[in-house]
N, CA and C atoms of all chains as a GROMACS GRO file, in nm:
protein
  576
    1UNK      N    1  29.041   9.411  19.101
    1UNK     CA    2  29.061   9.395  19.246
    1UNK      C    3  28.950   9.466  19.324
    2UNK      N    4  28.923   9.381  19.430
    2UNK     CA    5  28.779   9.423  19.546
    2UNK      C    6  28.851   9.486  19.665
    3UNK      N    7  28.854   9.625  19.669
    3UNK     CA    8  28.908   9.664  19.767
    3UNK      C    9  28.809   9.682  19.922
    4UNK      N   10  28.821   9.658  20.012
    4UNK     CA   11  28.713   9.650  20.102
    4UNK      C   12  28.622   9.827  20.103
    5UNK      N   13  28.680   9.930  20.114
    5UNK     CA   14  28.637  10.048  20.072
    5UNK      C   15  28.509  10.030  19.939
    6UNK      N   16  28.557   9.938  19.874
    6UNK     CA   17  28.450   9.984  19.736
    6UNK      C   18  28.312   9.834  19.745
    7UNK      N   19  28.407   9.724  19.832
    7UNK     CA   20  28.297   9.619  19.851
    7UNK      C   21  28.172   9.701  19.946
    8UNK      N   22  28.272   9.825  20.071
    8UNK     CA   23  28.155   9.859  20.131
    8UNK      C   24  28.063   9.958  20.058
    9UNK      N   25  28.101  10.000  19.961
    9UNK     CA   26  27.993  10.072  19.861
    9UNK      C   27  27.876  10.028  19.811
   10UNK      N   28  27.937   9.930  19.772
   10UNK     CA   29  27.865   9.854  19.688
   10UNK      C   30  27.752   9.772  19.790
   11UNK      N   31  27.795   9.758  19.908
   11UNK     CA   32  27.743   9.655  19.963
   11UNK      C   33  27.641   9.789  20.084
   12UNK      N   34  27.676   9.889  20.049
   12UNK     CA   35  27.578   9.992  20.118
   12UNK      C   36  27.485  10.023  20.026
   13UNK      N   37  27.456  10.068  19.897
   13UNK     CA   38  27.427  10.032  19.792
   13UNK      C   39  27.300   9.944  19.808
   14UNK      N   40  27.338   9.843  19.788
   14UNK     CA   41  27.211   9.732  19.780
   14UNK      C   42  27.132   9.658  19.894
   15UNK      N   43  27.203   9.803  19.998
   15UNK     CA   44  27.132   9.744  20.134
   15UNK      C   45  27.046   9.851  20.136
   16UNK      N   46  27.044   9.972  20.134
   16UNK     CA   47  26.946  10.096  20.132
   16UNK      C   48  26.868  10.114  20.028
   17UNK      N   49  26.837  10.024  19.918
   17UNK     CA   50  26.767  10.055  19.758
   17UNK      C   51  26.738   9.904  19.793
   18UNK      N   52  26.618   9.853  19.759
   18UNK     CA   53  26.561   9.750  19.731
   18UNK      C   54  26.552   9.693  19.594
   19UNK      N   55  26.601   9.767  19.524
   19UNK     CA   56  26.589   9.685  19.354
   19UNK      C   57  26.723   9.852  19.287
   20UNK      N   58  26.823   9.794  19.279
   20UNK     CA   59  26.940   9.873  19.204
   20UNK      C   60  26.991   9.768  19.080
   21UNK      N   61  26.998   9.838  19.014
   21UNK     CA   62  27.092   9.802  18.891
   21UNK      C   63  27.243   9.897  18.838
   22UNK      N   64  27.294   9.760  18.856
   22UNK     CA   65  27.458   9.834  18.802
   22UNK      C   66  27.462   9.772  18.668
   23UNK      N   67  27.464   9.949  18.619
   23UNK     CA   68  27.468   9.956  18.458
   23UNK      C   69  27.587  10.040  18.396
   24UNK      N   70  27.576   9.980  18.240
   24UNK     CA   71  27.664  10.108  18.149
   24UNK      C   72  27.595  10.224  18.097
   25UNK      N   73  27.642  10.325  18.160
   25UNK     CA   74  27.510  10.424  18.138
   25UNK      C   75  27.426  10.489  18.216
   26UNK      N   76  27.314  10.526  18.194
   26UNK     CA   77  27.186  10.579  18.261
   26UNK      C   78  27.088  10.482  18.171
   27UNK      N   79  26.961  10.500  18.244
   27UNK     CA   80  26.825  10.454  18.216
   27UNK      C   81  26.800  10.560  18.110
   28UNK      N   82  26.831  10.649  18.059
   28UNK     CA   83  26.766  10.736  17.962
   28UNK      C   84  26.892  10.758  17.891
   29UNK      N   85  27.013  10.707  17.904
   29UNK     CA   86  27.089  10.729  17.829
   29UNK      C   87  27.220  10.588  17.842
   30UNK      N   88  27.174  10.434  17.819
   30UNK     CA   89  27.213  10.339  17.798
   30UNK      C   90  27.356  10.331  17.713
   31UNK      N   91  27.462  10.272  17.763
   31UNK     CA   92  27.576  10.294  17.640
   31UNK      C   93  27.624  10.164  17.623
   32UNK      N   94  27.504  10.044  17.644
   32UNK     CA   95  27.607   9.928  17.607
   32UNK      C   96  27.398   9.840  17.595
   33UNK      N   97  27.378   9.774  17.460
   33UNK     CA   98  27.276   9.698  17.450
   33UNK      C   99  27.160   9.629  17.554
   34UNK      N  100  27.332   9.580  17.634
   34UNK     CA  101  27.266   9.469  17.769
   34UNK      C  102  27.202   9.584  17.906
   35UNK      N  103  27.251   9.650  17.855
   35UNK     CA  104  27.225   9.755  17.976
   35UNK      C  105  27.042   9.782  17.943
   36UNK      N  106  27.032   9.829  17.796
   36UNK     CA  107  26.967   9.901  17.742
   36UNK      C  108  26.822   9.786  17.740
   37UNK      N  109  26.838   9.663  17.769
   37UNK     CA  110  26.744   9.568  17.781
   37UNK      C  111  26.694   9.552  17.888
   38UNK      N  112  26.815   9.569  17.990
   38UNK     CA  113  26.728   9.498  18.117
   38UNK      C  114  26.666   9.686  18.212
   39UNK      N  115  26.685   9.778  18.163
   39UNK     CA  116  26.648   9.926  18.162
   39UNK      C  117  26.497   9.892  18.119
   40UNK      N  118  26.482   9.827  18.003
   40UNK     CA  119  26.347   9.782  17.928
   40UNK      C  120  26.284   9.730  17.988
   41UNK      N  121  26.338   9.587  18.039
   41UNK     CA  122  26.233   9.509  18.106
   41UNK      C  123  26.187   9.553  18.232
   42UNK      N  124  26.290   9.623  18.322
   42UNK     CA  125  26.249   9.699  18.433
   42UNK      C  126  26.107   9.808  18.434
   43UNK      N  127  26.151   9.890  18.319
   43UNK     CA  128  26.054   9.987  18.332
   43UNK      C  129  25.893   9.932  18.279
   44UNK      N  130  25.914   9.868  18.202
   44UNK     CA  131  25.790   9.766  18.144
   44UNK      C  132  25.702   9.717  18.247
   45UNK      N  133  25.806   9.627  18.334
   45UNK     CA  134  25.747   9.602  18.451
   45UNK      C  135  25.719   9.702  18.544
   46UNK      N  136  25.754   9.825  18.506
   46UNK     CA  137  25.690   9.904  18.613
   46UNK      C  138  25.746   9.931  18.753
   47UNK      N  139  25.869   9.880  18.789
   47UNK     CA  140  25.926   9.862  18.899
   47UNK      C  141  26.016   9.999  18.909
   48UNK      N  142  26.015  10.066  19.056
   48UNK     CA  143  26.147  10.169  19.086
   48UNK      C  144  26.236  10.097  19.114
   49UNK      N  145  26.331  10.139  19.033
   49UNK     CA  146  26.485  10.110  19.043
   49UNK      C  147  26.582  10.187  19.057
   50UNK      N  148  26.713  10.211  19.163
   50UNK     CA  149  26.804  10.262  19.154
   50UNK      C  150  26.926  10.236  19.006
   51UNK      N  151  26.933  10.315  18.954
   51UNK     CA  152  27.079  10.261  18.818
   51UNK      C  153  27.215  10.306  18.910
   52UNK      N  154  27.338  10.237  18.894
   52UNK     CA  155  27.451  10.319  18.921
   52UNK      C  156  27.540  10.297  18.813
   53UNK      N  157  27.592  10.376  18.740
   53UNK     CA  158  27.668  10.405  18.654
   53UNK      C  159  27.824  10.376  18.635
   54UNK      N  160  27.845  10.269  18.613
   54UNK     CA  161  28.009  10.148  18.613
   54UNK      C  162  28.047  10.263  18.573
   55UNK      N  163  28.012  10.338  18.437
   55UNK     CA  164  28.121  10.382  18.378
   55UNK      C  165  28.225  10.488  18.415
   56UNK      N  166  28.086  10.563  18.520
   56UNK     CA  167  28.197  10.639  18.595
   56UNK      C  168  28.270  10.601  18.703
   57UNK      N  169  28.280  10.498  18.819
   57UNK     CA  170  28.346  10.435  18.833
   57UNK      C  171  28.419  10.313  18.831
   58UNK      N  172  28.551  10.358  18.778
   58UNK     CA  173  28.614  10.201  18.753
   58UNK      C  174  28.650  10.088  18.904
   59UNK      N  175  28.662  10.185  19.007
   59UNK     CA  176  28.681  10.056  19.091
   59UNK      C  177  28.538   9.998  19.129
   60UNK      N  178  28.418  10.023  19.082
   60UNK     CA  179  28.318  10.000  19.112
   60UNK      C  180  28.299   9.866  18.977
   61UNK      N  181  28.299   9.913  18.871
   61UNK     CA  182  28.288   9.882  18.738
   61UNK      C  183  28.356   9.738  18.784
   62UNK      N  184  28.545   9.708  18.838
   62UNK     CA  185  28.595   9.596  18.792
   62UNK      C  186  28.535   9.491  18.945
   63UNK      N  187  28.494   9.625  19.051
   63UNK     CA  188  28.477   9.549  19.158
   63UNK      C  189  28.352   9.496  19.179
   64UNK      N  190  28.275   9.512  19.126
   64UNK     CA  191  28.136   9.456  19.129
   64UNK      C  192  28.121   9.297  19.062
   65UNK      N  193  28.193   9.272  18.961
   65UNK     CA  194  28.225   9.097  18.897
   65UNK      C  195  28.276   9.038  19.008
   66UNK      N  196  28.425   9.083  19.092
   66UNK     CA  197  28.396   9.033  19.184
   66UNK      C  198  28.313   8.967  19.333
   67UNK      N  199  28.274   9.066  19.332
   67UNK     CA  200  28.131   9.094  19.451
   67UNK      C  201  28.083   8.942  19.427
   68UNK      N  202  27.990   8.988  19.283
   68UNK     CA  203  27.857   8.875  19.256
   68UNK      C  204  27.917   8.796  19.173
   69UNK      N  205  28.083   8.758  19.143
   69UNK     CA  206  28.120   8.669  19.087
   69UNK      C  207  28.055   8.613  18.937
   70UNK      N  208  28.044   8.726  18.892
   70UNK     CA  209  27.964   8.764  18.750
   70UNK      C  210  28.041   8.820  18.679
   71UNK      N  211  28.114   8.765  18.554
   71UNK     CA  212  28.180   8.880  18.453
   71UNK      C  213  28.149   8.967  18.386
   72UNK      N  214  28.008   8.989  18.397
   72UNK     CA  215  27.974   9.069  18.300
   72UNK      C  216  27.822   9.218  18.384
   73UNK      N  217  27.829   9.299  18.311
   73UNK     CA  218  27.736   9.417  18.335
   73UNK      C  219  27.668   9.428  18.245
   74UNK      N  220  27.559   9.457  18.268
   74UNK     CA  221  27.438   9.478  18.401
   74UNK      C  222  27.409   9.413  18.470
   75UNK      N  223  27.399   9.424  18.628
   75UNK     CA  224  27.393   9.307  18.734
   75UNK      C  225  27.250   9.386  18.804
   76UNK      N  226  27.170   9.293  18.839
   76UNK     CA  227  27.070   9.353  18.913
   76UNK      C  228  27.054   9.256  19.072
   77UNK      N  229  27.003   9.338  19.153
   77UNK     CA  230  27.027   9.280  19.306
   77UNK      C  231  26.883   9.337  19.362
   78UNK      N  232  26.828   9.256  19.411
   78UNK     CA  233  26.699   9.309  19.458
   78UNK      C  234  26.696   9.247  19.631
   79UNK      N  235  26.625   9.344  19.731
   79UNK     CA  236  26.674   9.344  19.823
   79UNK      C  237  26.773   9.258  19.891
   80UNK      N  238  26.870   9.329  19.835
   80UNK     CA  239  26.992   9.310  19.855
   80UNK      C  240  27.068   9.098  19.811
   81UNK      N  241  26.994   9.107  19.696
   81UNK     CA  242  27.001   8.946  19.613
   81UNK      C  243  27.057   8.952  19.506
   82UNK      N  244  27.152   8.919  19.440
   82UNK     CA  245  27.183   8.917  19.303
   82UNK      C  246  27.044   8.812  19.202
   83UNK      N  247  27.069   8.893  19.098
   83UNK     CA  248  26.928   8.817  19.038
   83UNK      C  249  27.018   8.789  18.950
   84UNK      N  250  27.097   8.855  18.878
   84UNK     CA  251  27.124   8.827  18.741
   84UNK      C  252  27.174   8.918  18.658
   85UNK      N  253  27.251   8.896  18.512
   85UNK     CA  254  27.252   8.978  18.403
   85UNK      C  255  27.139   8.971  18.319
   86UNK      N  256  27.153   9.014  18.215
   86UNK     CA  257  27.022   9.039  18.090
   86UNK      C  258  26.974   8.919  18.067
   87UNK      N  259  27.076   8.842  18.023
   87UNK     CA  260  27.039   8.689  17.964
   87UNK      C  261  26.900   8.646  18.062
   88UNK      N  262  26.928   8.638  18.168
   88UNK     CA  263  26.862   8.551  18.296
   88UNK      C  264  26.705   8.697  18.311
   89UNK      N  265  26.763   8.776  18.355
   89UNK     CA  266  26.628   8.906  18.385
   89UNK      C  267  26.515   8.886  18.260
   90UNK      N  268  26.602   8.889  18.098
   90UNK     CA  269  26.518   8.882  18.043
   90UNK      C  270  26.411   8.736  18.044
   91UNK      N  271  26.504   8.602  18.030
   91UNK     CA  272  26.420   8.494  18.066
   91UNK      C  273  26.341   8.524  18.179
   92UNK      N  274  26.388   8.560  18.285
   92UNK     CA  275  26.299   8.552  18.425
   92UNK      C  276  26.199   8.629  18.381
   93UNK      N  277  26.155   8.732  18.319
   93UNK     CA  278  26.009   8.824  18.237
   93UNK      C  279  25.928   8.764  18.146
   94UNK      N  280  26.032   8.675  18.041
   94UNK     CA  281  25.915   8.580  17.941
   94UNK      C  282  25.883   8.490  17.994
   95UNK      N  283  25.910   8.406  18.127
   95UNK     CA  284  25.883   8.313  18.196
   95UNK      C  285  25.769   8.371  18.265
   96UNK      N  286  25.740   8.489  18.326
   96UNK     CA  287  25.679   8.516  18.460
   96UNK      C  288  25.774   8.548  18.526
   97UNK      N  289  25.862   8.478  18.587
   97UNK     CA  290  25.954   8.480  18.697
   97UNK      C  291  25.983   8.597  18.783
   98UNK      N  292  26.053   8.688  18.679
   98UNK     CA  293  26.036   8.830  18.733
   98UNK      C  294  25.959   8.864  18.833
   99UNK      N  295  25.818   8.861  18.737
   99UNK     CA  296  25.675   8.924  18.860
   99UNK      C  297  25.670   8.844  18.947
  100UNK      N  298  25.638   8.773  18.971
  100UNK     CA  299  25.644   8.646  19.083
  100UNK      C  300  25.751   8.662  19.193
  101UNK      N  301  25.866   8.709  19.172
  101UNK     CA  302  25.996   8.667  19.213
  101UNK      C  303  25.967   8.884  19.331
  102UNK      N  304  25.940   8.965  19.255
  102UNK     CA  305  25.967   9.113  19.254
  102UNK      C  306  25.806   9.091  19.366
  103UNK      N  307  25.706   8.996  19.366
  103UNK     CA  308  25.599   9.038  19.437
  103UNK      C  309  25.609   8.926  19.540
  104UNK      N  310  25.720   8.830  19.518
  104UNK     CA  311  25.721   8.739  19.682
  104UNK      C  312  25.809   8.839  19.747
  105UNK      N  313  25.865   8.922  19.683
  105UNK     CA  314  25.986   8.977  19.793
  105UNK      C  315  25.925   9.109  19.803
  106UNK      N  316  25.779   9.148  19.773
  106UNK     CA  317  25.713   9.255  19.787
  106UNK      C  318  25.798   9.424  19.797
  107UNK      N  319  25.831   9.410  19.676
  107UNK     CA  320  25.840   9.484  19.576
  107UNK      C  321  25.740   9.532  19.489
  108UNK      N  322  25.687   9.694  19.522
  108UNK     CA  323  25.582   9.802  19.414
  108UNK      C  324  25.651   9.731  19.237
  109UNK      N  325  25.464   9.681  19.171
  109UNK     CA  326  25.512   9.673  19.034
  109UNK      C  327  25.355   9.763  18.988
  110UNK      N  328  25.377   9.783  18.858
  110UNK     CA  329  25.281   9.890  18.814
  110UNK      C  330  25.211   9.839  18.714
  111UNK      N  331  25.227   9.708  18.690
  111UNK     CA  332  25.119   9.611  18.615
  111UNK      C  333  25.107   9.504  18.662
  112UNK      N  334  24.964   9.456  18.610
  112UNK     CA  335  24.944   9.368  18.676
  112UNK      C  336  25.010   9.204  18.633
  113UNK      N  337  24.961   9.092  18.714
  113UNK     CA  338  25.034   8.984  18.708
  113UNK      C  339  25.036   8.921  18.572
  114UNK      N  340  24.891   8.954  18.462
  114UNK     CA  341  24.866   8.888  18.372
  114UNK      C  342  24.959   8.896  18.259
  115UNK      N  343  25.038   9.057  18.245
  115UNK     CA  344  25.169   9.090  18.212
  115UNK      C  345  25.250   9.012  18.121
  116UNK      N  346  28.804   9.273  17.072
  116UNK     CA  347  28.836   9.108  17.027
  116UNK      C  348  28.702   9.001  17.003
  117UNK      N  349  28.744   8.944  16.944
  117UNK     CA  350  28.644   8.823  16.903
  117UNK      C  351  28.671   8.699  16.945
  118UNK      N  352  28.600   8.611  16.904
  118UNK     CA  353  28.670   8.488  16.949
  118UNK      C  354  28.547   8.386  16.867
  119UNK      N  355  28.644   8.245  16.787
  119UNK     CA  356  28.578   8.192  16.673
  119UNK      C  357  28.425   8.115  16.784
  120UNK      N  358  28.327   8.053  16.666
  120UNK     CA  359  28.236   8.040  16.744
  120UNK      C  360  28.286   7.863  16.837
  121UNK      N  361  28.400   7.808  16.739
  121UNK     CA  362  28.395   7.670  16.756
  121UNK      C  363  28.476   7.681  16.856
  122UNK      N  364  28.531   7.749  16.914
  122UNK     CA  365  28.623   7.778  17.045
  122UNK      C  366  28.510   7.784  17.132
  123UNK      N  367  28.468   7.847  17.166
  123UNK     CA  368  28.328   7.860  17.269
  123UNK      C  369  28.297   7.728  17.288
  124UNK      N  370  28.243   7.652  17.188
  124UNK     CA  371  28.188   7.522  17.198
  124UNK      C  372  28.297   7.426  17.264
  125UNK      N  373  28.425   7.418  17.215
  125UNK     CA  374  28.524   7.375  17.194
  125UNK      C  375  28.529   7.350  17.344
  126UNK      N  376  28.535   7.474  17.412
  126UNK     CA  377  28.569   7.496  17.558
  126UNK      C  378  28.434   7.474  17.694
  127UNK      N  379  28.310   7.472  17.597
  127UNK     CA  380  28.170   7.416  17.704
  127UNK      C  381  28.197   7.251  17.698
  128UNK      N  382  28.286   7.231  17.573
  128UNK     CA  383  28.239   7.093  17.564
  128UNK      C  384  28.321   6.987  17.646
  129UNK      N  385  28.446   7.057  17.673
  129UNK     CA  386  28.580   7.000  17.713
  129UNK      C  387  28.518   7.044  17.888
  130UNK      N  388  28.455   7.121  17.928
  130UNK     CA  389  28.366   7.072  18.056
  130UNK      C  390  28.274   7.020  18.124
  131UNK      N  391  28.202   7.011  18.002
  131UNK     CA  392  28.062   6.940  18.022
  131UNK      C  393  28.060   6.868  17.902
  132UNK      N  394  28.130   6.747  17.885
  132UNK     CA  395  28.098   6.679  17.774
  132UNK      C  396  27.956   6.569  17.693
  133UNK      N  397  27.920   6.622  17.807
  133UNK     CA  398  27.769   6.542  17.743
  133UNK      C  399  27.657   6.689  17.650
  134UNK      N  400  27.724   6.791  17.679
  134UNK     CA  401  27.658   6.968  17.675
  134UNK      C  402  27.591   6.913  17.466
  135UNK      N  403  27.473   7.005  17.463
  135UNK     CA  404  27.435   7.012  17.383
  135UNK      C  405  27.481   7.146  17.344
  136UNK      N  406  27.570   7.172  17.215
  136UNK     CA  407  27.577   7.339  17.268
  136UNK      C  408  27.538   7.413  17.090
  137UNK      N  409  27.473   7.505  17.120
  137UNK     CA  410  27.417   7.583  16.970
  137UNK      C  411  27.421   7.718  16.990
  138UNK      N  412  27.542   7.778  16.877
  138UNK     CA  413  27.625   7.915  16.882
  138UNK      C  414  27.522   7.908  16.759
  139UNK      N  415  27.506   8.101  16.756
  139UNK     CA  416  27.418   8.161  16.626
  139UNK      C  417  27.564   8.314  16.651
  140UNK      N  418  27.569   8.299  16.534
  140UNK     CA  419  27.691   8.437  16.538
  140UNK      C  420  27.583   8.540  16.483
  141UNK      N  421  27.512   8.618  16.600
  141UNK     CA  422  27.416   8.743  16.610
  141UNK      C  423  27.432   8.813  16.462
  142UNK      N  424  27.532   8.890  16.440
  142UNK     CA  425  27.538   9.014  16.358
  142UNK      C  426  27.642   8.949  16.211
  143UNK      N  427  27.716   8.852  16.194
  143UNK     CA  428  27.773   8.768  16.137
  143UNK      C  429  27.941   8.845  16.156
  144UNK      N  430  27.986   8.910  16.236
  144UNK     CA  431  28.029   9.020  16.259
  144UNK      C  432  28.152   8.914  16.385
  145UNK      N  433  28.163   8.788  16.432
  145UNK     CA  434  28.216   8.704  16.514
  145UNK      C  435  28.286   8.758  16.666
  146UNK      N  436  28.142   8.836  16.671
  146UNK     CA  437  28.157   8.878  16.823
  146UNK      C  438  28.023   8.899  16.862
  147UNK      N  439  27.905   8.861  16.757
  147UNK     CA  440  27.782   8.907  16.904
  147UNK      C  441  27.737   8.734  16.855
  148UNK      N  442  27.703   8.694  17.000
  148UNK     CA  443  27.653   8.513  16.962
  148UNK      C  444  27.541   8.527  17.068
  149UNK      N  445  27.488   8.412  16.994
  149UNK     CA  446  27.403   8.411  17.126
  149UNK      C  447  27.392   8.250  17.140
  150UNK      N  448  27.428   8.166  17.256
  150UNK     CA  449  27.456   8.062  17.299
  150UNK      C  450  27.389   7.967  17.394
  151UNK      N  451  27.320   7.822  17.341
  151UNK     CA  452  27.259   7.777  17.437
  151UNK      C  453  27.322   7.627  17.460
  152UNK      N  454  27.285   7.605  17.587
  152UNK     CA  455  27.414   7.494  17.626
  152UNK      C  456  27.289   7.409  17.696
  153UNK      N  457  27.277   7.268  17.648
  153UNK     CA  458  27.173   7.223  17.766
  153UNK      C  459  27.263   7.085  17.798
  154UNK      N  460  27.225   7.058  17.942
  154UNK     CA  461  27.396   6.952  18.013
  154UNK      C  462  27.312   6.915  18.124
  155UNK      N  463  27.310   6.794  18.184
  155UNK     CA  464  27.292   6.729  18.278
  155UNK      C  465  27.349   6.767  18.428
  156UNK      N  466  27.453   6.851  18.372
  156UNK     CA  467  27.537   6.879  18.526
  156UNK      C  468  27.463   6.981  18.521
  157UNK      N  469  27.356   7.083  18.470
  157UNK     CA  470  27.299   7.183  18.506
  157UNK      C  471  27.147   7.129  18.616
  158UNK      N  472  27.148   7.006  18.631
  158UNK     CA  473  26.994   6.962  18.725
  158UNK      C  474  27.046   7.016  18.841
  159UNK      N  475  26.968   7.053  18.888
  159UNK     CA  476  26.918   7.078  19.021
  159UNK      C  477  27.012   7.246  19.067
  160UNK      N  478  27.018   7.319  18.973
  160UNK     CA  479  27.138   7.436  18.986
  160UNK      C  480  27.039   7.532  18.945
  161UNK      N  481  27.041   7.634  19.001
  161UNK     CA  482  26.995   7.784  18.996
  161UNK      C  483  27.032   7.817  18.848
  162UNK      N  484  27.006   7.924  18.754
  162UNK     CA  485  26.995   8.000  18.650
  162UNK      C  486  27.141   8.064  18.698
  163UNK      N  487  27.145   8.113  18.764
  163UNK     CA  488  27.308   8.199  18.786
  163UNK      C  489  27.390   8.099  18.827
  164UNK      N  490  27.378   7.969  18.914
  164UNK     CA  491  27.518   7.908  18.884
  164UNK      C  492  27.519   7.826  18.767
  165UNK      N  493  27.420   7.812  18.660
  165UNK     CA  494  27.440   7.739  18.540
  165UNK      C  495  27.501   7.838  18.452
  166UNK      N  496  27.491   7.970  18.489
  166UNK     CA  497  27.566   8.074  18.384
  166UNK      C  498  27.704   8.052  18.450
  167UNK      N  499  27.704   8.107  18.593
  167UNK     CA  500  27.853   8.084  18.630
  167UNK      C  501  27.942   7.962  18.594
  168UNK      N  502  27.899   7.827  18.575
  168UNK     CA  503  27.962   7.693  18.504
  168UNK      C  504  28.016   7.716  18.393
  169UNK      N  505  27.925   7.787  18.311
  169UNK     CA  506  27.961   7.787  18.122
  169UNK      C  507  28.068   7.908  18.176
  170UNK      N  508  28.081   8.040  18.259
  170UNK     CA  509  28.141   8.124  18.230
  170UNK      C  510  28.238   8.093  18.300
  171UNK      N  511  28.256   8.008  18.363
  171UNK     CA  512  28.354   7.913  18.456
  171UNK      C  513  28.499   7.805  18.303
  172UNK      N  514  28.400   7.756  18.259
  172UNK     CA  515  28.407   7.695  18.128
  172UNK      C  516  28.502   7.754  18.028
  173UNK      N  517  28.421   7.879  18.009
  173UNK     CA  518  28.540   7.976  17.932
  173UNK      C  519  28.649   8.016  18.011
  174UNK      N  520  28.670   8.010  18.090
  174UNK     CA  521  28.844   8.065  18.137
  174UNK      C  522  28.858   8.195  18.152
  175UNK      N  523  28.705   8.297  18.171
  175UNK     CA  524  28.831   8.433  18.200
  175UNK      C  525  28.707   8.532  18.062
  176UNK      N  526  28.750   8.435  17.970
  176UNK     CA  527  28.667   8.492  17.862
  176UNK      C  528  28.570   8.570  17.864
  177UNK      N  529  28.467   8.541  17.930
  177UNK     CA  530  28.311   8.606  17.956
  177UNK      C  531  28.348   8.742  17.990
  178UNK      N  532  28.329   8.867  17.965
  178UNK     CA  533  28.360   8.984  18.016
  178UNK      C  534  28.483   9.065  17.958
  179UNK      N  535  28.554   8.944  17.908
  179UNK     CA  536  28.664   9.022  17.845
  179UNK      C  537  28.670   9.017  17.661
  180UNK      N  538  28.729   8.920  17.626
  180UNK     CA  539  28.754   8.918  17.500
  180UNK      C  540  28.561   8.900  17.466
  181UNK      N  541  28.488   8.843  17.533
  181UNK     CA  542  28.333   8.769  17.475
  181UNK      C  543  28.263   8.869  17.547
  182UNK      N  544  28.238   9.032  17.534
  182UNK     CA  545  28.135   9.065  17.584
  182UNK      C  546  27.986   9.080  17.585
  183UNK      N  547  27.939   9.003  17.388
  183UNK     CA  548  27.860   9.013  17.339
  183UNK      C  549  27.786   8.884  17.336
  184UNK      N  550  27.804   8.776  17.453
  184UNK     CA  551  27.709   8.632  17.420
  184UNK      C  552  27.629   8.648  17.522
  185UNK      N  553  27.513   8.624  17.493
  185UNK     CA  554  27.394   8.575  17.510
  185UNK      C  555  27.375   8.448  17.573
  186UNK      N  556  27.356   8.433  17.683
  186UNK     CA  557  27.346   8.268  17.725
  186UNK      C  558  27.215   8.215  17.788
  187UNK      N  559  27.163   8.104  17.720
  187UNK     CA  560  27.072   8.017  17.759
  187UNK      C  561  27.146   7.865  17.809
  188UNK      N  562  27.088   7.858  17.922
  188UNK     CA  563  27.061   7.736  17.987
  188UNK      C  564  26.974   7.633  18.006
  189UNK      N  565  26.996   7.495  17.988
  189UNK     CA  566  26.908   7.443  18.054
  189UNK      C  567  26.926   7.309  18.101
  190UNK      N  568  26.867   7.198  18.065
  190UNK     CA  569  26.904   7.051  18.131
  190UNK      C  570  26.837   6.971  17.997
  191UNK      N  571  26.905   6.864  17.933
  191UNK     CA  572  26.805   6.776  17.855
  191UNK      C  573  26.685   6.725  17.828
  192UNK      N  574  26.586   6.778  17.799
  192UNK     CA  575  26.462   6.737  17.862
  192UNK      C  576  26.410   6.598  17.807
   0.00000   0.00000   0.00000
């Protein structure tokens, strides 16, 4: 359940951070694979990212599938956009997509396009 | 929980019956898959609502009992 209290979290959240990821875990300390991939492709690419940590909260954790109507975590939202889980972030990187997508919405990346 | 691989299919196929669909059971372990579905009703649809369809598809599944699939999309080429 999306309680309006935790939609406005969430939805304050990805209005003040331009590229956040809601993960299981930390970036240096990953506790679920999918997390631990798209942590990868982020930093690869070079991009600052906010992480927020489901695990410590659960009304965040069940309320966030609702939000972006996504069942599953890691969800990434870039100014203030749902992009995707792993499946999709990672395609969107072996495609290009990613870079392309992170430099139309001018977003700092720390390599270059040839990447 | 797990869930068999021919159920997955079972259930893309009974929504998208034209779906090409190819389960690989990851770890042989019948919970990590990784799943690609390619379907005609996916033209002209974004990458996230072609995931949301298949996870639409499963009933609930995605997130709960199936936290370990992998999904590729695409359209017949």
């Amino acid at each position: 359940m999306l309680d309006d209290n935790t939609r406005q979290r969430i939805q304050d959240e990805i209005d003040s951070t331009d590229v956040v990821l809601f993960m299981k875990g930390t970036p240096v300390f990953p506790q679920c694979g999918f997390s631990a991939a798209v942590v990868g492709v982020l930093s690869h690419v070079g991009v600052k990212f906010k992480s927020i940590n489901v695990l410590e909260d659960p009304a965040v954790r069940e309320g966030i599938k609702e939000f972006s109507n996504w069942p599953t975590i890691p969800q990434l939202y870039v100014k203030n956009e749902f992009v995707g889980g792993c499946d999709i972030i990672r395609e969107m990187y072996e495609t290009g997509e990613l870079l392309e997508m992170l430099n139309t919405k001018g977003i700092d990346v720390q390599i270059g396009e040839e990447a | 929980m797990a869930m068999e691989a021919g159920e997955i299919e079972r259930l893309i196929k009974e929504t998208f019956p034209d779906a090409e669909v190819t389960i690989e059971d990851l770890r042989g372990d019948g919970d990590h898959y990784a799943c690609h579905v390619l379907s005609s009703a996916f033209e002209g649809k974004t990458r996230i609502q072609q995931h949301q369809m298949v996870y639409a598809a499963l009933q609930g599944r995605m997130g709960t009992e199936l936290h370990a699939l992998a999904l590729q999309t695409g359209t017949p080429s």
